[in-house]
C-alpha positions in Angstrom: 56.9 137.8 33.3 59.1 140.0 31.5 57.8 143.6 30.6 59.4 144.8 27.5 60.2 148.8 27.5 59.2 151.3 25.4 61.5 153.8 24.0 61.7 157.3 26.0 59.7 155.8 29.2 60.6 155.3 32.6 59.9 152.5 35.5 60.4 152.8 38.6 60.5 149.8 41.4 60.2 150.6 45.0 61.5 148.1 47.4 64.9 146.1 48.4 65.5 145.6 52.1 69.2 146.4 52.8 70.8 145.4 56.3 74.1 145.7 57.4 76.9 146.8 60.1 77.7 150.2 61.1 79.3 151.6 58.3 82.6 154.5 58.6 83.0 155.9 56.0 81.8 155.3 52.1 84.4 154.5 49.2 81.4 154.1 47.0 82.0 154.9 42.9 80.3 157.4 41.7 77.7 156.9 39.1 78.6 155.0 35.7 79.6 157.6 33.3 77.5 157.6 30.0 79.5 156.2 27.1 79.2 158.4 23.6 79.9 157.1 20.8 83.5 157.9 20.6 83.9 155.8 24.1 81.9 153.1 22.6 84.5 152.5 19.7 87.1 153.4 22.6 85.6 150.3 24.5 85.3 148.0 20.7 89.1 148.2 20.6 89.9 146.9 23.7 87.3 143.7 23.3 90.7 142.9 21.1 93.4 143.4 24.2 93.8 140.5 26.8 97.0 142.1 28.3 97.2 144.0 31.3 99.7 146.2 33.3 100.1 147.3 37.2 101.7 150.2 38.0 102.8 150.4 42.1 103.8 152.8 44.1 103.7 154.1 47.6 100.9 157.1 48.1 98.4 159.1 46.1 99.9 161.6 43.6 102.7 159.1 42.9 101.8 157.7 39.7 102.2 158.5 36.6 98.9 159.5 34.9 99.9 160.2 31.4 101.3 156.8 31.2 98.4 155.4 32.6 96.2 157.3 30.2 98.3 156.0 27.4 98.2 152.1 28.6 94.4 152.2 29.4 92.8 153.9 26.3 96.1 153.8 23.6 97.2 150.4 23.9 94.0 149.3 25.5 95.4 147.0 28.7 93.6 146.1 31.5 96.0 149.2 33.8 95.6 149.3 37.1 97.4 151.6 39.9 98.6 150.0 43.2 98.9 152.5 46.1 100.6 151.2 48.9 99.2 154.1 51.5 96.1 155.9 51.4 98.5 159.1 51.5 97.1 160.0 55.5 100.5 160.8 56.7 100.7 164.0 54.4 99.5 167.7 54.6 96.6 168.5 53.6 95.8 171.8 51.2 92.2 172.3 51.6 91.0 172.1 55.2 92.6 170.8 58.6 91.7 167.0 58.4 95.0 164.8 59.3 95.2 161.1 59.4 92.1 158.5 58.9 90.5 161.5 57.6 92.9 162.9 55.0 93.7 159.2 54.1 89.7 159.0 53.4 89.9 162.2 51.2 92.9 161.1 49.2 91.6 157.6 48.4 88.1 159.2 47.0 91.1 161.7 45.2 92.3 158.6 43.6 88.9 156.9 42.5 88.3 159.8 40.9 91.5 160.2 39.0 91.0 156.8 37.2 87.6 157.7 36.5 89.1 160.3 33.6 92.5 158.4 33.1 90.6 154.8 32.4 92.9 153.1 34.6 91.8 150.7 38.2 93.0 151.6 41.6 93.8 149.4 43.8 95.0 150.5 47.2 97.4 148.5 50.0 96.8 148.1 53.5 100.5 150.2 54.4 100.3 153.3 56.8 101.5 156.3 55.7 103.3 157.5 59.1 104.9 160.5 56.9 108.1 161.1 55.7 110.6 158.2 55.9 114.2 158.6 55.0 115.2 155.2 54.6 113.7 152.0 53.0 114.7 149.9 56.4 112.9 152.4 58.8 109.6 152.2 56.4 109.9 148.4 56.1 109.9 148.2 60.0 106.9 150.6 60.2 105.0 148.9 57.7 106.1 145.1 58.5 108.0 144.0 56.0 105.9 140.4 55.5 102.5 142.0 55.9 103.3 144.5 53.4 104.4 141.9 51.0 102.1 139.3 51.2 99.5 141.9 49.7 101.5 142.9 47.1 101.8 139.5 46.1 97.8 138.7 46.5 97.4 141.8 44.5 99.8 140.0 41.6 98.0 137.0 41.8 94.4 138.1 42.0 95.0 140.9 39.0 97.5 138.7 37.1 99.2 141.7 35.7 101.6 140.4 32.1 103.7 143.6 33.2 104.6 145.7 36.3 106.1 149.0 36.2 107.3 150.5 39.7 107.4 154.4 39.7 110.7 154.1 41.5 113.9 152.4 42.4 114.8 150.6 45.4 117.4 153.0 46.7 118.3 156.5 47.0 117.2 158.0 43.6 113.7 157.5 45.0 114.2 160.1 47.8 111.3 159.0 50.6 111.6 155.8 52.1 108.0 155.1 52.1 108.8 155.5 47.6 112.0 153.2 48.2 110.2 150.4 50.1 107.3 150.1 47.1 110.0 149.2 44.6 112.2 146.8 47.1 108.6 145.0 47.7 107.8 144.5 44.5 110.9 143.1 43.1 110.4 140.9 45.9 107.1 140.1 45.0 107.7 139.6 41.6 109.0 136.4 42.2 106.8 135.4 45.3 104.0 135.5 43.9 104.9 132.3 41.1 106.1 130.6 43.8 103.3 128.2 45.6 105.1 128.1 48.9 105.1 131.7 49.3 102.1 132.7 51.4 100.2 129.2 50.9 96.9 130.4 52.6 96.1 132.6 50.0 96.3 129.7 47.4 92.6 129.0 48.1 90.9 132.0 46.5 93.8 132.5 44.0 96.5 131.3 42.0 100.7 131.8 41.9 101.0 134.0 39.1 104.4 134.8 37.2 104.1 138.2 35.6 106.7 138.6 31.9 108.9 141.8 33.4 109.1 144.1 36.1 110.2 147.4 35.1 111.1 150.7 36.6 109.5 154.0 35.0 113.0 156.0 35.2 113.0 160.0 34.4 114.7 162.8 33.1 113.7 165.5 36.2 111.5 164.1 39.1 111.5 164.8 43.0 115.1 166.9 42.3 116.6 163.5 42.0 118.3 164.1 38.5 118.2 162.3 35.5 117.7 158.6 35.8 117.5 157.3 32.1 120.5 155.8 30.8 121.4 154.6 27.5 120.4 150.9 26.3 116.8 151.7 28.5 113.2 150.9 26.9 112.2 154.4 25.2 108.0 154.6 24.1 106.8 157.9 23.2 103.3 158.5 25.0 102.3 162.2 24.0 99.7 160.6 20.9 96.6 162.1 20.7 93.2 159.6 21.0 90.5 161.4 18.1 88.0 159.6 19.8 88.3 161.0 22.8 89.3 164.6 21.5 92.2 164.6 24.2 96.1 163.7 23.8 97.3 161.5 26.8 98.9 164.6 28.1 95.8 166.0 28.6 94.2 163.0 30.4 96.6 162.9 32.6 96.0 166.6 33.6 92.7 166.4 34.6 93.4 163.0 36.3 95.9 164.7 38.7 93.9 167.6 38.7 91.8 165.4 41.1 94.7 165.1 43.7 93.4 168.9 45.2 94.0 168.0 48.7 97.9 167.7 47.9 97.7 170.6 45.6 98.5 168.7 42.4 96.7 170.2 40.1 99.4 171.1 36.7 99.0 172.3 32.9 98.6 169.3 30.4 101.6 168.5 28.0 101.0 168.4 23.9 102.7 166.9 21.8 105.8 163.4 21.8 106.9 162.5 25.1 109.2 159.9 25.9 109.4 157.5 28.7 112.1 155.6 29.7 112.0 151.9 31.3 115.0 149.8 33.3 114.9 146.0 33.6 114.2 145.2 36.9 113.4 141.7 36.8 112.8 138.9 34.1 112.3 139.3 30.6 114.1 142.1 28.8 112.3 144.3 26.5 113.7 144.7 23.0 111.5 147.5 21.2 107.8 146.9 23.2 106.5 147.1 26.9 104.7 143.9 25.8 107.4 142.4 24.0 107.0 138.2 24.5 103.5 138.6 25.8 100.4 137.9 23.6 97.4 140.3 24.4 95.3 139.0 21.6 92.4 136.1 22.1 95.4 133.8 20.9 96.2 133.4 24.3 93.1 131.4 25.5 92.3 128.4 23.6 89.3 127.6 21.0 89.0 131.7 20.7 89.0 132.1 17.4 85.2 132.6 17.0 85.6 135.3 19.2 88.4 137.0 18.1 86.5 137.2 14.5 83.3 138.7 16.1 84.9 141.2 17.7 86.7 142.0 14.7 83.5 142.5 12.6 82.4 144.8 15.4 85.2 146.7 15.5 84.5 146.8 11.5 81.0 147.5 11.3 80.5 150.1 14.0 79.2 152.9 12.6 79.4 155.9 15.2 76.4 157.8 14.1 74.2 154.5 14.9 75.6 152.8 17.7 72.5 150.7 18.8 73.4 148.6 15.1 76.5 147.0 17.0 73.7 145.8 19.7 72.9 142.5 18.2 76.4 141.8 17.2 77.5 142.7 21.3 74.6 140.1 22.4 75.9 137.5 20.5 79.8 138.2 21.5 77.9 138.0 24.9 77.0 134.3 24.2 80.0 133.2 23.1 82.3 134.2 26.2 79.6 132.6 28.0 80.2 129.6 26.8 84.2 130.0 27.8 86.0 128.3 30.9 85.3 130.2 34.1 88.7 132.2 34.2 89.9 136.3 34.5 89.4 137.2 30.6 86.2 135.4 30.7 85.0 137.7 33.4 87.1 140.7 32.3 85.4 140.6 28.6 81.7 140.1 30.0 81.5 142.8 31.8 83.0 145.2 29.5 80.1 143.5 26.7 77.9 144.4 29.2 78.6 147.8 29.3 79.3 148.4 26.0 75.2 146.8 25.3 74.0 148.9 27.6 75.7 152.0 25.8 74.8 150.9 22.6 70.9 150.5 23.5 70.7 154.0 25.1 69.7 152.6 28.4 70.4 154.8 31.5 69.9 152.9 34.6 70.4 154.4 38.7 69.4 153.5 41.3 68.4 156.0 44.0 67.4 156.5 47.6 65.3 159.8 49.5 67.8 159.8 52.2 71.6 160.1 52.2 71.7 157.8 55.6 69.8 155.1 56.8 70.1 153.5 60.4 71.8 150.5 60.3 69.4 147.7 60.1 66.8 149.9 58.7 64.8 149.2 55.1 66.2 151.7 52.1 63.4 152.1 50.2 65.1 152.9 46.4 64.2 153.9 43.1 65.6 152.1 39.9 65.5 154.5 37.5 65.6 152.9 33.7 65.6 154.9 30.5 65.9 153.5 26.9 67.6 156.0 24.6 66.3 153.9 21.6 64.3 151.4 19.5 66.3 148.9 21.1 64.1 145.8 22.4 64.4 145.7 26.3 63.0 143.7 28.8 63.4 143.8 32.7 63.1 140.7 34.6 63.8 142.1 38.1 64.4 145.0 39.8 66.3 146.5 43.3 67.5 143.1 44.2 70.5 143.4 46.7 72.8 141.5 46.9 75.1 140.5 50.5 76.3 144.4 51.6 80.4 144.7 52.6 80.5 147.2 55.3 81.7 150.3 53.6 85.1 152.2 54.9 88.1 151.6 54.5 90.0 148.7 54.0 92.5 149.7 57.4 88.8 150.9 58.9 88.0 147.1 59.2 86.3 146.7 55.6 86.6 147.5 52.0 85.6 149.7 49.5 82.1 148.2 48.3 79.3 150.3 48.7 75.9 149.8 48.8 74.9 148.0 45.6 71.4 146.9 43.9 70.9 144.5 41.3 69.2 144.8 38.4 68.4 142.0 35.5 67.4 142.9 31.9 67.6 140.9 28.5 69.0 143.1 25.6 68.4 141.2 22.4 67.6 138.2 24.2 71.4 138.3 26.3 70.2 138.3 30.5 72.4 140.9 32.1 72.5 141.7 36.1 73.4 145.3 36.0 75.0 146.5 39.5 74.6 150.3 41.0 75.7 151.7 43.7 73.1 153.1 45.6 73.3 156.5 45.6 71.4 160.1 47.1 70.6 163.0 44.5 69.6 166.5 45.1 69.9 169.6 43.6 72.4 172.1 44.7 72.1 176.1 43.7 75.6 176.4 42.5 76.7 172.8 41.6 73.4 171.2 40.4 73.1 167.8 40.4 75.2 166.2 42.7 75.2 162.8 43.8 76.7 161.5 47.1 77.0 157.6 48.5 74.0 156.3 50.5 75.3 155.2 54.4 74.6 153.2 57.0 74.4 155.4 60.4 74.1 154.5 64.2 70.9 156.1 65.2 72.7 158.9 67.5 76.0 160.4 66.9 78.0 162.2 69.6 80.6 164.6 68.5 82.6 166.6 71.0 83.8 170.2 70.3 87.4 169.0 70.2 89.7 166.1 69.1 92.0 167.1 72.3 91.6 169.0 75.4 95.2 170.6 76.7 94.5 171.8 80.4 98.0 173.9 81.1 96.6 174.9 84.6 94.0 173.9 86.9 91.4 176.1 85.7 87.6 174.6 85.0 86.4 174.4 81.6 83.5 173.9 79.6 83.3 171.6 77.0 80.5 170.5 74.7 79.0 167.6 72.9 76.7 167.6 69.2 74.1 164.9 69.4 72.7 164.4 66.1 69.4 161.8 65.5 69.2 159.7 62.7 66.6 157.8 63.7 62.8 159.4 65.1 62.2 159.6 68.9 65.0 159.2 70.5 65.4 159.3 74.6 68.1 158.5 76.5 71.0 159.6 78.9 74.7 160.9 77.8 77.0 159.8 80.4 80.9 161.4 79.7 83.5 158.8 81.1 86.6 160.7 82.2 90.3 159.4 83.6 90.9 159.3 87.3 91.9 162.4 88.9 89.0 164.8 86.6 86.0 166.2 88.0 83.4 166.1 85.2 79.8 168.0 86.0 77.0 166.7 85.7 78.1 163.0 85.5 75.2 162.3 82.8 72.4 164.3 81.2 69.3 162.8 79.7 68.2 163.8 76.1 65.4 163.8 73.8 65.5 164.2 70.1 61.7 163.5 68.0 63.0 163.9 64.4 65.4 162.6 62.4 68.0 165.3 62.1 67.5 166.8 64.9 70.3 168.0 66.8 71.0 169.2 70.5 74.6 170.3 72.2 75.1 169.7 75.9 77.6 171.0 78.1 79.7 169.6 81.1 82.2 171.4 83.1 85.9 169.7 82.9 88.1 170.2 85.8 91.6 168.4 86.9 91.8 167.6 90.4 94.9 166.0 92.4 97.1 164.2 90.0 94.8 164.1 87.1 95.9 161.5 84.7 96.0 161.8 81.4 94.5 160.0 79.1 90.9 159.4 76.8 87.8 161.2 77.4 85.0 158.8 76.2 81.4 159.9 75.3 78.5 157.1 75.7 74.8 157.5 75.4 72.5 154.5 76.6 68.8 154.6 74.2 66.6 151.7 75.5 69.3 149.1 76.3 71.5 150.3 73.3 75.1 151.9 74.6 75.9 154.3 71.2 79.6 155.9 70.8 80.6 156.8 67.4 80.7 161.2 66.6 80.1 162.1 63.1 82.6 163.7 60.5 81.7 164.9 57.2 83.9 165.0 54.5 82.4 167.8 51.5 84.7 169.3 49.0 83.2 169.9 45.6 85.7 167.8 43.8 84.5 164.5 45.7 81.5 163.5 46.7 80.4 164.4 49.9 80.9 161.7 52.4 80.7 160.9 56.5 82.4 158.4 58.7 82.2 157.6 62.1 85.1 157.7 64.6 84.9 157.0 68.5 83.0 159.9 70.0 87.0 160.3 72.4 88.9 163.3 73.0 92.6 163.2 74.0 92.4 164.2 77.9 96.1 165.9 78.7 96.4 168.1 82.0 100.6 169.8 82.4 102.0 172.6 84.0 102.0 175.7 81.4 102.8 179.6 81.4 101.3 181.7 79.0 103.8 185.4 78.2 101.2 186.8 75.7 97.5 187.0 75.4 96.1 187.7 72.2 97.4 186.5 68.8 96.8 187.1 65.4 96.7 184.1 63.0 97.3 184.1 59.5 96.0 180.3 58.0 97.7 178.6 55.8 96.4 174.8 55.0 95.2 171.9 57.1 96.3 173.5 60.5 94.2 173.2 63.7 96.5 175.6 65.6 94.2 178.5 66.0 91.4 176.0 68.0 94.1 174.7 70.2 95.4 178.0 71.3 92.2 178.9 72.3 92.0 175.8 74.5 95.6 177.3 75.9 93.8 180.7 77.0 94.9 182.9 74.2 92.4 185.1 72.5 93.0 184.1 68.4 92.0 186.6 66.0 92.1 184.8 62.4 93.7 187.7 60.3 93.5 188.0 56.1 96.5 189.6 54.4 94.7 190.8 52.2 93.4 193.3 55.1 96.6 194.2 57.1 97.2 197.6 55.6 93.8 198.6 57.4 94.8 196.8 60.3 96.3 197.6 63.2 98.6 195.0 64.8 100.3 196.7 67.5 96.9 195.4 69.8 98.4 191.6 69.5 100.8 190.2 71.5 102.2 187.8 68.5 101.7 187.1 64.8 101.4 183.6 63.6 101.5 182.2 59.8 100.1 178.7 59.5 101.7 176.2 58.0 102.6 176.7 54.6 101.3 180.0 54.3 103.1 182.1 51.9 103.0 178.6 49.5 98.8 178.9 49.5 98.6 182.7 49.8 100.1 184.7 47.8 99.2 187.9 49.5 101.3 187.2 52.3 104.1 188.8 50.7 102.8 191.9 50.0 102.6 192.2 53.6 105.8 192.1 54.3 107.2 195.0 54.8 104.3 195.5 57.2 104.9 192.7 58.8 108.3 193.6 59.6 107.6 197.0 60.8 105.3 195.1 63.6 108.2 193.5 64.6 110.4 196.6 64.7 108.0 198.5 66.9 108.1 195.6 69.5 105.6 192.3 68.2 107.2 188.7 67.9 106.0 187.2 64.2 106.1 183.2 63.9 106.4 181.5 60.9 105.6 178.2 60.7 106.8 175.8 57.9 106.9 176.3 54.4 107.2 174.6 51.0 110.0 174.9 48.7 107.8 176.5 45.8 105.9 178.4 45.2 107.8 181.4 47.4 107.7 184.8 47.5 111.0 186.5 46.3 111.8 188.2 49.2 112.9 186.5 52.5 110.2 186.0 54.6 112.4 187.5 57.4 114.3 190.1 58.1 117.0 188.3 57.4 117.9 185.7 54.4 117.7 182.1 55.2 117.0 179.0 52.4 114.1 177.0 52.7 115.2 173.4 52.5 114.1 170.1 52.3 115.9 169.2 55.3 113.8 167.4 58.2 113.6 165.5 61.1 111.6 162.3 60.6 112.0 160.0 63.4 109.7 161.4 66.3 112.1 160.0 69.3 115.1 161.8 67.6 117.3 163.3 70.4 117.1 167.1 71.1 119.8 169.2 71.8 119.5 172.5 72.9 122.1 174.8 71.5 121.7 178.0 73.6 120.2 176.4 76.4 120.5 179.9 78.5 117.8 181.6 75.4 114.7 183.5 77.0 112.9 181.2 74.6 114.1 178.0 76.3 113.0 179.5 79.8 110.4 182.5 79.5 108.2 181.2 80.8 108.6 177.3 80.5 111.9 176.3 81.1 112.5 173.7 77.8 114.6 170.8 78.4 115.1 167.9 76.3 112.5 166.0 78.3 109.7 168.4 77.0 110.5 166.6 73.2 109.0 163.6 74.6 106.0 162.1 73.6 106.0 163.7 69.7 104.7 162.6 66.9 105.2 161.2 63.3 108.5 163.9 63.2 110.2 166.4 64.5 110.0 169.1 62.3 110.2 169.5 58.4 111.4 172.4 55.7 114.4 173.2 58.0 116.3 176.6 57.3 119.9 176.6 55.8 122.6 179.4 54.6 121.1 181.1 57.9 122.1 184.6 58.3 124.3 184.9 61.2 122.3 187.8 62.5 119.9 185.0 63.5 120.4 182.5 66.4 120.1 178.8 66.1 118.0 177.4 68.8 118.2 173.7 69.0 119.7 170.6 67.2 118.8 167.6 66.3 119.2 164.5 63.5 117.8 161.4 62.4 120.0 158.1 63.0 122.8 158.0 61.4 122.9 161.6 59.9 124.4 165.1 60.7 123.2 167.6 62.9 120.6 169.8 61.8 120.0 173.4 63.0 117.5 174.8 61.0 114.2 173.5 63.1 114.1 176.7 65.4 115.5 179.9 64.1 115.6 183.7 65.8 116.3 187.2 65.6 116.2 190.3 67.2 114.9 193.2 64.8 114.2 196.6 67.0 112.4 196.0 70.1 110.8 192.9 68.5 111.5 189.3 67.5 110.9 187.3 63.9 111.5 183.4 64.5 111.1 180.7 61.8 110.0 177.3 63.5 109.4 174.4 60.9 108.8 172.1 63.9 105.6 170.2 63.3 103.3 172.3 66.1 100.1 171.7 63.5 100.4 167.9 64.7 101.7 168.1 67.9 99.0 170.2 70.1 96.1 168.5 68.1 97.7 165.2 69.3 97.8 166.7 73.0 102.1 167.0 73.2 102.6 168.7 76.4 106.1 170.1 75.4 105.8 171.3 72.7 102.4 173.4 73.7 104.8 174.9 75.8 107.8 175.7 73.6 105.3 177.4 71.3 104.2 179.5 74.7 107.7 180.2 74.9 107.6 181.5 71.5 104.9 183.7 71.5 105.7 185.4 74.7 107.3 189.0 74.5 
């Protein structure tokens, strides 16, 4: 029985059983933006468009949003972005998540940036491993075939008319990982029309032959120089949309204004702006991106119908009264129903359907109590509908669910799908099954309303203190665990499972938590006996029958929604022979750097220190100063305290700077002594090590280095090497990637008065987190007096 709606009142539906895996880590979209009026004519113009465009590239940050902005909502194409990586191989500027976590940050980054620029993102299954120098190391990382064979399903299941890489397939491009994107997609270009390339695919789609490939050259990008040449494509994308009361330029700043965890953010151009675009395969362009390609409703047969309603829409809309365009929209609605199953068919309903929606004023959300809910367990959730005007309609069902996708990441073992409800109403007599994500509300003091994905949970979650525990001597330690309930009444026993050779006390402790929410922290005592091996220290707890061993991680930055995901409740177990010359440091942060927690594993007392304080500090108490990485680039008060700085070094204290960013710099050295920040870095973790003043108190006091204590690193060596070095300051060690010159920037030193200042770009902030014996004791070396 349908129950027709009255303007200006609510109904709400309670109910929807939803059961699935345990989910780690929510990719959900936020909640539909509202269309005004200007986004409804916005939407009317591109009913007209069948043509689409995929842009690809290698990580977050890499594409270019003004030229997305300008393809999605000027020329009104179906844009998508294709990132290779989720960007988990980079630094990260606001906290000290690496890895799976970072790459979970900078894919919700990305969501979000299409969400102002109008464009799609569509993300590959590539790790980001960090920097890459060549296109044949990446390649290997990646696996070459692998790598490819989604690009091409991504061709073939989006069925783009154009491609544009954001790079070329050699040096110009700078990182490998940028260099590898391009070679694939020329590659894929053509593999993707051909049937006998990656056959299994063939059942769920078709070989598809896009018109071009094209590069997106530049004038000034990644220092590589000017790449446009003469006889290249030029389109001017620096218009203005008056609908939208933005020029492209301005899109595409508050679309990389998103990328905050990469510090992206950048002032929006005004005003023409050229872009430049090299033939890389097929069709040449003559005067349009689209040149050859029809992106009207000529290009599907018996159209023509069609093509004239959505022509008297576009006509008749009248922006002060959009509901007027709602019986028009139902009957387009009809008519590409009646159409061949095919992409435009599906493409075109859905964006009638959500331009009827926007037109009748109706808000729909749906809604649950809780943020998480134990897998298995009922959501009870709330469809909220609200009708904005006189327009008739009806609901015919409500919080239907449809089969759940576990919800993390695609290299997580999932995809991207959240939690979804279903929802069927008839606008104007057209049935419509309305998706939303299911989603948790609450009012924050500072930030309002703010909405955050709905997640599956285990019932218990068991979270040790530490990601790694270095044990450089023998001593006992205590380390703790966070249990944390999801679930009412729970009883059971935590049993830690250690390597041989570790003594761990008790073996197992029981635990009772009543309520949901409820959390408890229990401590064991950790100590190496004979010939401890290294290796994983697991966490299990055993609830009636049930062994649970997943910790808990939450993601919440205001510029995302707040999320969680579950990784193995394990710790990195790593016992090696260490000598500590200092006791108590003083550490200036930087950005995503965990250094400060594993010192204090080492032994050393770790005062966090703000620059904005030294003056009324006194530092002669510690034995070293530290600067995390990229210090000076995130705080600019830094370099005020130089000179203060240096007199603590004078009067006898070692200061350690860790790595650095070309820009932004302070003016002044950040030594004594000048030295130039470079780009220079080591990439390949195995690289050989050679150590140029092997007979250096800080090769031997009071570790003796040798090469063998390089082994074991990873990702890289170092990175932001020093060059035009002062020869007041002595170069510690050497090393080089295959195939290139020795570099001898990675570990700089020099005396000044009774104290030390060393610059050492070597990657420590990945190293000791990943439990690297060596180079824990090179950076004792370091901070020793």
């Amino acid at each position: 029985m349908r129950a027709p709606i009255q303007p200006w009142r609510r109904l709400t539906r309670i109910g929807a059983l939803l059961c699935a895996g345990l989910l780690a880590g929510s990719l959900a979209q936020a909640q539909p933006q509202v269309l005004d009026a200007g986004r409804i004519g916005q939407g009317l113009d591109r009913l007209a468009v069948l043509g689409s465009v995929l842009y690809i590239a290698a990580h977050p940050d890499d594409e270019n949003t003004q030229l997305l902005a300008w393809l999605a909502q000027q020329r009104h194409y179906r844009t998508a972005y294709l990132s290779l990586t989720r960007g988990d191989g980079g630094q990260n500027l606001l906290g000290n998540e690496q890895g799976t976590a970072l790459g979970l940050i900078r894919s919700r980054e990305l969501l979000e940036a299409r969400q102002e620029d109008g464009a799609e993102q569509l993300f590959g299954q590539a790790r980001d491993f960090g920097f890459s120098k060549t296109s044949a190391e990446t390649l290997r990382t990646w696996g070459r075939e692998q790598t490819l064979g989604d690009l091409v399903w991504a061709i073939r299941k989006f069925q783009p008319d154009v491609i544009i890489t954001r790079f070329p397939g050699d040096s110009r491009a700078g990182h490998g990982h940028h260099q590898a994107s391009s070679l694939l997609a020329q590659e894929a270009f053509r593999a993707a029309a051909d049937p006998r390339r990656f056959p299994q695919q063939l059942s769920e789609v078709q070989p598809w032959q896009a018109k071009r490939l094209l590069w997106n050259t530049w004038k000034s990008f990644l220092g590589s120089g000017d790449t446009t040449a003469p006889g290249q494509l030029q389109v001017d994308i620096g218009g203005f949309n008056p609908r939208l009361g933005l020029s492209y330029g301005e899109i595409a700043a508050l679309s990389r204004n998103h990328h905050q965890s990469q510090g992206f953010g950048s002032a929006p151009q005004r005003g023409r702006l050229m872009e430049s675009f090299a033939l890389l395969d097929g069709q040449a362009p003559q005067q349009d991106l689209f040149d050859g390609v029809d992106s009207t409703w000529n290009r599907l047969p018996q159209t023509q119908a069609i093509a004239r309603q959505v022509e008297q829409l576009q006509r008749e809309y009248d922006s002060a009264a959009p509901a007027r365009s709602v019986p028009a929209l139902a009957q387009l609605h009809r008519q590409l129903l009646g159409l061949p199953a095919g992409l435009w068919r599906e493409r075109k309903l859905q964006e009638v359907q959500t331009l009827l929606l926007a037109a009748a004023g109706v808000w729909l959300e749906t809604t649950a109590g809780a943020a998480h809910f134990p897998a298995g367990s009922a959501i009870p959730v709330r469809t909220e509908i609200l009708l904005r005007s006189a327009v008739e309609v009806s609901v015919l069902s409500a919080g239907e669910h449809r089969p759940l996708q576990i919800d993390q990441p695609l290299w997580l073992n999932g995809s991207a799908h959240g939690l979804q409800v279903s929802t069927q109403l008839t606008i104007a007599g057209q049935v419509l099954e309305v998706q939303r994500e299911i989603q948790f509300k609450h009012v924050d003091p500072i930030r309002g309303e703010v909405y955050r994905p709905v997640q599956f949970t285990p019932p218990l979650t068991l979270t040790p203190s530490s990601t790694a525990y270095l044990f450089g001597d023998d001593r006992r330690r205590r380390i703790e665990v966070q249990l944390h309930a999801f679930v009412d009444g729970l009883n059971g026993v935590l049993q830690p499972q250690a390597p041989a050779g570790w003594r761990i006390t008790p073996e197992q402790q029981p635990f009772s938590l009543r309520r949901k929410d409820d959390e408890l922290t229990l401590g064991f005592d950790l100590e190496p006996e004979a010939q401890p091996q290294n290796g994983e220290l697991r966490f299990q707890a055993r609830v009636d029958g049930q062994v649970l061993d997943k910790a808990l991680a939450t993601v919440d930055y205001g510029h995302i929604p707040e999320f969680d995901w579950f990784p193995p409740a394990t710790a990195t177990l790593i016992k090696f022979d260490l000598k500590r010359g200092g006791e108590r440091i003083g550490y200036l942060p930087g950005a995503g750097d965990r250094l400060p927690q594993m010192l204090r594993q080492l032994g050393y007392q770790v005062d966090e220190l703000k620059a904005e304080t030294l003056s009324r500090q006194s530092l002669a108490e510690y034995d070293a100063i530290v600067t995390g990485v990229r210090a000076y680039n995130v705080n600019p008060a830094l370099a005020a305290a130089r000179t203060q700085l240096l007199q603590y070094v004078e009067q006898g204290g070692v200061l350690l700077v860790q790595y650095n960013t070309l820009a932004p710099l302070p003016a002044e050295p950040l030594g004594p002594y000048p030295f130039t920040i470079t780009r220079d870095r080591v990439t390949e973790e195995d690289a050989a090590v050679r150590l140029l003043l092997p007979e250096h108190p800080l090769l031997n006091h009071p570790n003796p280095i040798t090469e063998h204590d390089f082994d074991g690193w990873v990702q890289e060596r170092g990175l932001y090497f020093a060059s035009n070095i002062d020869p007041r300051y002595q170069r510690l060690l050497g090393m080089h990637d295959r195939g290139e010159q020795e570099l001898s920037g990675a570990l700089i030193s020099a005396q000044v008065g009774r104290g030390r200042f060393i610059y050492a770009p070597l990657s420590f902030f990945r190293q000791l987190p990943a439990g690297v014996p060596g180079a824990a004791r090179l950076l004792a070396n370091l901070l020793a007096k």
